[in-house]
C-alpha positions as CSV (number, residue, x, y, z in Angstrom):
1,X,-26.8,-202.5,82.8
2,X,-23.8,-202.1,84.8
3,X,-21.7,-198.5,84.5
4,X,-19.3,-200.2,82.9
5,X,-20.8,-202.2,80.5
6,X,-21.9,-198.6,79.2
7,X,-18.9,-197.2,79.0
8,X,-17.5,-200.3,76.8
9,X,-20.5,-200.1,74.1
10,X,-20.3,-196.1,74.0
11,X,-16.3,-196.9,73.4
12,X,-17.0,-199.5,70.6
13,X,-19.9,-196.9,69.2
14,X,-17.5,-194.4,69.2
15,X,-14.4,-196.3,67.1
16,X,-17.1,-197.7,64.9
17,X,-18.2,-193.9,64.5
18,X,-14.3,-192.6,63.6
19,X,-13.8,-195.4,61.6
20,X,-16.7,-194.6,59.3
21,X,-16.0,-191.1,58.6
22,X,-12.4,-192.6,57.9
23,X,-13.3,-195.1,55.3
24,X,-16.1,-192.2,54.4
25,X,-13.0,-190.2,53.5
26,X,-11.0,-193.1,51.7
27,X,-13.8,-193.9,49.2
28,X,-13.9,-191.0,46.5
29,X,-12.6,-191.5,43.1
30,X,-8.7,-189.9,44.0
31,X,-7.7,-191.9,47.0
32,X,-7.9,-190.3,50.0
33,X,-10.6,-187.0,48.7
34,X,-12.8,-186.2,45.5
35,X,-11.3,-185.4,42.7
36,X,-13.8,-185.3,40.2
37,X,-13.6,-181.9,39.3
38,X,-9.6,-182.3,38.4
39,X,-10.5,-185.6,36.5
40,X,-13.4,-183.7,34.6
41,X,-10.8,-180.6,33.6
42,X,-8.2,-183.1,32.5
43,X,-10.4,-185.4,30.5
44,X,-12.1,-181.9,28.5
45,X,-8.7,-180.4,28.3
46,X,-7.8,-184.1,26.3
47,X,-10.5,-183.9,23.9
48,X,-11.1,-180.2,23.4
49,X,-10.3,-180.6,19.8
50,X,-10.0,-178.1,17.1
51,X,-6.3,-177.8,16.6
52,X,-5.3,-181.0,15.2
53,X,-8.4,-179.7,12.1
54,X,-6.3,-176.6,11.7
55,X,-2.9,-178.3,11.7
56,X,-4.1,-180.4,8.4
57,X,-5.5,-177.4,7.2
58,X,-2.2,-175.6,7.7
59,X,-0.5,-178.7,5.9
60,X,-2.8,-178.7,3.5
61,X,-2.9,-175.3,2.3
62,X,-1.4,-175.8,-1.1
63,X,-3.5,-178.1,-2.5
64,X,-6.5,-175.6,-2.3
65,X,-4.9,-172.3,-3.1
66,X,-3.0,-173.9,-6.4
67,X,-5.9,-173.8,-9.0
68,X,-6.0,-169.8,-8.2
69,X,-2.3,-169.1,-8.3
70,X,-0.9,-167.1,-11.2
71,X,2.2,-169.3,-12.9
72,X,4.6,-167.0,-11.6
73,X,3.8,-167.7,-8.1
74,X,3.7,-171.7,-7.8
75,X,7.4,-172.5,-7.3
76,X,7.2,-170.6,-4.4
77,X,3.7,-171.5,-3.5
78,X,5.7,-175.6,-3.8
79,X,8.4,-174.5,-1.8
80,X,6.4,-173.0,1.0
81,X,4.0,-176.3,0.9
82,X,7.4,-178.4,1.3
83,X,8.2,-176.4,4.2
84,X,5.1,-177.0,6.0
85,X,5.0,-180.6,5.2
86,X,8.1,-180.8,7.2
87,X,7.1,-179.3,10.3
88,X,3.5,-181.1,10.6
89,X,4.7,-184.1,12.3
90,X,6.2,-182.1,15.0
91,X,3.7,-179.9,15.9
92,X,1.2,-183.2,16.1
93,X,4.0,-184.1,18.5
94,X,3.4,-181.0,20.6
95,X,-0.5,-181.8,20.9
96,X,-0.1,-185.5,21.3
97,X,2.3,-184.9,24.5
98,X,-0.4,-182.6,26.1
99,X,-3.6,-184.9,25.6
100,X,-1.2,-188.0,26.8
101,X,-0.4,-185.5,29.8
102,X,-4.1,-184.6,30.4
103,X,-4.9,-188.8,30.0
104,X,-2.6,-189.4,32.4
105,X,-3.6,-186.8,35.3
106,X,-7.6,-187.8,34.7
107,X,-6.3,-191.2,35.2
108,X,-4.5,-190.6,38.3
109,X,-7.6,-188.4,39.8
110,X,-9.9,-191.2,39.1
111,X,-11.2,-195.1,39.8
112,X,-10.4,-196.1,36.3
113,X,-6.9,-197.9,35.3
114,X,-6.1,-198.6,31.8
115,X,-2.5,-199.0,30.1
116,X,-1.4,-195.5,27.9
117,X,1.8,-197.5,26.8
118,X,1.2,-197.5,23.3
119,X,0.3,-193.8,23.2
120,X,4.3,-193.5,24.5
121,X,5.3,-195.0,21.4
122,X,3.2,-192.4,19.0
123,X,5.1,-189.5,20.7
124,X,7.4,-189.7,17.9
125,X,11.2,-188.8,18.2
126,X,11.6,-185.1,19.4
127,X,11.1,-182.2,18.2
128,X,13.1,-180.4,15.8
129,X,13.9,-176.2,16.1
130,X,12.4,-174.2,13.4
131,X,12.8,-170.4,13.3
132,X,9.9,-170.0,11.0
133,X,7.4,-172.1,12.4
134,X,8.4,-170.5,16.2
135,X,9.1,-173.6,17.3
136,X,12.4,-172.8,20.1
137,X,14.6,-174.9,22.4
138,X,12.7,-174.1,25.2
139,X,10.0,-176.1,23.5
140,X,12.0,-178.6,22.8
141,X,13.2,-178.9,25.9
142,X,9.8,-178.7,27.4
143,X,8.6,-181.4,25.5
144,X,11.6,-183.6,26.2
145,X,10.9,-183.3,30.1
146,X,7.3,-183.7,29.4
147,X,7.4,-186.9,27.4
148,X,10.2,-188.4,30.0
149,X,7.6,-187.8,32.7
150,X,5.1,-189.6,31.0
151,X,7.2,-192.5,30.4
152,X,8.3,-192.7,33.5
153,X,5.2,-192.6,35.4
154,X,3.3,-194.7,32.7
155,X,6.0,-197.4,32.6
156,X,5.8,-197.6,36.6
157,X,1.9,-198.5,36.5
158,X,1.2,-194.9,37.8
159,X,3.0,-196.1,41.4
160,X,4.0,-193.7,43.8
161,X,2.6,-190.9,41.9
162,X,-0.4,-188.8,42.7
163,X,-2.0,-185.9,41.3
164,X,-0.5,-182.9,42.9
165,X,2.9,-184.6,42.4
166,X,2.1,-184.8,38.8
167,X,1.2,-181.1,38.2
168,X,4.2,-179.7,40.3
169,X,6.3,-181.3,37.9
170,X,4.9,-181.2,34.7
171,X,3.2,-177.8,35.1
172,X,6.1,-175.8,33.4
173,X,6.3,-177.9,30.7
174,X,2.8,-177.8,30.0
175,X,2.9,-174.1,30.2
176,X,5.3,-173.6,27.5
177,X,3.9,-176.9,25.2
178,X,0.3,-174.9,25.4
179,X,2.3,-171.7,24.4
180,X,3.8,-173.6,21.7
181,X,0.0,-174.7,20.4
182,X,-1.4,-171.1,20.8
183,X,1.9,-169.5,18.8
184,X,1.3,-172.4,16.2
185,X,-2.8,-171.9,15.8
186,X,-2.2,-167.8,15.0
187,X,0.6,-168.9,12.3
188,X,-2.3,-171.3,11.2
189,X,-4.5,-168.3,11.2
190,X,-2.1,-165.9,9.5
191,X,-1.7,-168.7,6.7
192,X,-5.3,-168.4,6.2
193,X,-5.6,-165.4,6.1
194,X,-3.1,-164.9,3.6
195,X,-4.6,-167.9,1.5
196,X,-8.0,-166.2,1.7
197,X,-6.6,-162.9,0.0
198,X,-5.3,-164.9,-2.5
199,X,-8.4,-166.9,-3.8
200,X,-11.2,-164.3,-2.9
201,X,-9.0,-161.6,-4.6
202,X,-9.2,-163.4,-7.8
203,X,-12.5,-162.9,-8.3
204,X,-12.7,-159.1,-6.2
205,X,-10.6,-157.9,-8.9
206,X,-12.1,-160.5,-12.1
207,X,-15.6,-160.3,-11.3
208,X,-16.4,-156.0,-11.9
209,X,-14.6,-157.0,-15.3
210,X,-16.8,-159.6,-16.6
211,X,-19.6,-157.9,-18.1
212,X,-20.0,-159.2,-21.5
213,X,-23.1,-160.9,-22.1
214,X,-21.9,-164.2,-23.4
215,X,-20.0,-164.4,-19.5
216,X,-23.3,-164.2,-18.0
217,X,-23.5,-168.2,-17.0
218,X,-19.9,-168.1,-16.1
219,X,-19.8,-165.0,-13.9
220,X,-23.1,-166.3,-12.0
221,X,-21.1,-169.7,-11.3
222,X,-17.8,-167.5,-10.2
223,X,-20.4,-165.3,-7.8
224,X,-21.7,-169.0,-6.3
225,X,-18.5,-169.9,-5.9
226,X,-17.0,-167.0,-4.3
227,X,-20.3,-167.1,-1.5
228,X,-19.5,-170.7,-1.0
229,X,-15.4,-169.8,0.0
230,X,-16.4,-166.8,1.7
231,X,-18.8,-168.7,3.9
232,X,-15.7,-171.2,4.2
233,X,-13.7,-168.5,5.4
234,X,-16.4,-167.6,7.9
235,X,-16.6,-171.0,9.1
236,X,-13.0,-171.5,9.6
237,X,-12.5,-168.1,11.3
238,X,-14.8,-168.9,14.0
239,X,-12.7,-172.2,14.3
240,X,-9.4,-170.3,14.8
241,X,-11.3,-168.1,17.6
242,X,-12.5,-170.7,20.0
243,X,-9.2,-173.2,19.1
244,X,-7.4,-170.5,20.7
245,X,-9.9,-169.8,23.1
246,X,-9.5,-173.5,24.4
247,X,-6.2,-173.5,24.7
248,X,-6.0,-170.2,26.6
249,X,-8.5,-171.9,28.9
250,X,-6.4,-175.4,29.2
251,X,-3.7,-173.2,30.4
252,X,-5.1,-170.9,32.5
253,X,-7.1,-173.8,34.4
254,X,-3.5,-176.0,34.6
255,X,-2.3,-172.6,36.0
256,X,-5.0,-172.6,38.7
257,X,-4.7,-176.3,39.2
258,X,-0.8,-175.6,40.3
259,X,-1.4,-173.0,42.4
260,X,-4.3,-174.7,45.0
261,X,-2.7,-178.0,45.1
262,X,-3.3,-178.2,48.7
263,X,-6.7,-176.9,48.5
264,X,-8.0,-179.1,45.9
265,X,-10.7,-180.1,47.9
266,X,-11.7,-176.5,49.3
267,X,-15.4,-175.6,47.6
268,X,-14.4,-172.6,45.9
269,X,-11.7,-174.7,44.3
270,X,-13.6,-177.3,43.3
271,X,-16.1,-174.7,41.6
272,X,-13.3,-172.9,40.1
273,X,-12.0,-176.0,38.3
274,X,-15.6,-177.2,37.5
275,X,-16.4,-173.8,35.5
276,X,-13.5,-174.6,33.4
277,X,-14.4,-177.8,32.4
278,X,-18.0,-176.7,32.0
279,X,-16.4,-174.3,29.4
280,X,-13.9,-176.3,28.1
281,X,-17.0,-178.6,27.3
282,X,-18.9,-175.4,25.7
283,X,-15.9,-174.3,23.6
284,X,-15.8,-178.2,21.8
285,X,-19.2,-178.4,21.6
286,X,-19.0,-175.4,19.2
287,X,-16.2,-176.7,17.5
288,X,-18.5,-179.9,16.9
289,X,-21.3,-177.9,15.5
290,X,-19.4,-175.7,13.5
């Protein structure tokens, strides 16, 4: 073999050997590098679940607590239930914005392509400000320059848009939409709370009175009863705690996502983001069992 018949196969061996690693490099599920760990955040942070449970319950909370109320306190037991009624539908908007948000970057870090039009259209109309719900203009106006971004980068078929342009520009709207949820899950707690001194009072303060004999049958009902909402009350409390604890994570790992854009596929990155969707994942499978 002639010198430089060598030299031309170790030329061609070595272009076949750069073009390898180059197509190695092309063919993860973001383009260009791996990002399965962002995809695998986004899609738990989508489906973590819990707060749109607490939100009917919030709406809801009239129709439990009315067979306990005294007559005196049912108008404004109606007029509060009026006023929650109103808000529900936006702060379902709130939630629905995020999981489309969370969709949309999972789609944009993986293989898969499927059209989130129609989940556009179920955004609703905006948000309206309500001093006693907390919701503010700056979440209105967060969710306004959310939702745009989502049209806009839905409607163009996801073009020219990648995953750390995505985050830089909806990351400070997310912040204050998950600060909206977290604000909104404590009112839902408080209202509990509050509907949980009402019924379990009733029978704190009825039950030491009941002790004729003829109430014997009734007051053993009224003590079942009273285990079986107290255990509710358990239940539910433990559904406030890791709804909040979900969302704190969601924004804290959004947070962290923002700051190592250009590092997304550094190991310690990658592990970071992993561990919050690995508790992300945790948190809604004890929402699921509860």
């Amino acid at each position: 073999m002639t010198s430089f018949s060598l030299a031309l196969r170790l030329a061609v061996a070595s272009s076949l050997l750069g073009i390898n690693l180059l197509l190695g490099g092309c063919t993860s599920t973001g383009g260009p590098v791996s990002l399965t760990e962002v995809r695998e955040f986004a899609d738990a942070s989508a489906k973590l679940g819990g707060y749109t449970e607490l939100s009917r319950r919030y709406r809801d909370t009239y129709e439990r607590e009315q067979p306990y109320l005294p007559a005196g306190a049912d108008k404004l037991a109606r007029e509060n239930d009026a006023k929650r009624r109103a808000v529900y539908e936006d702060f379902m908007s709130v939630q629905k914005a995020l999981v489309l948000y969370m969709q949309t970057l999972s789609l944009l870090a993986g293989d898969a392509r499927y059209d989130l039009s129609a989940s556009i259209d179920d955004l609703g109309n905006g948000l309206k400000a309500n001093t006693e719900s907390g919701l503010q203009q700056r979440h209105i106006s967060a969710y306004t320059g959310l939702t745009r971004l989502l049209t806009r980068v839905i409607a163009s078929g996801y073009q020219n848009r990648s995953v750390e342009t995505m985050v830089r520009d909806g990351d400070a709207d997310v912040q204050v939409l998950l600060e909206a949820m977290i604000s909104l899950t404590r009112l839902y707690y408080k209202t509990n709370e509050n509907e949980k001194k009402t019924i379990l009072g009733i029978f704190d303060v009825e039950l030491p009175l009941a002790k004729g004999r003829d109430e014997r049958m009734l007051v053993t009902l009224a003590k079942v009863h009273y285990m079986n909402k107290a255990s509710e009350y358990k239940l539910i409390d433990r559904r406030y705690d890791l709804a909040l604890q979900g969302l704190t994570k969601v924004a804290l790992g959004h947070q962290k996502l923002r700051e190592n854009l250009h590092k997304l596929t550094q190991a310690d990155v990658k592990l970071m983001l992993s561990n919050y969707g690995k508790d992300l994942r945790m948190i809604r499978e004890g929402l699921a069992g509860d």
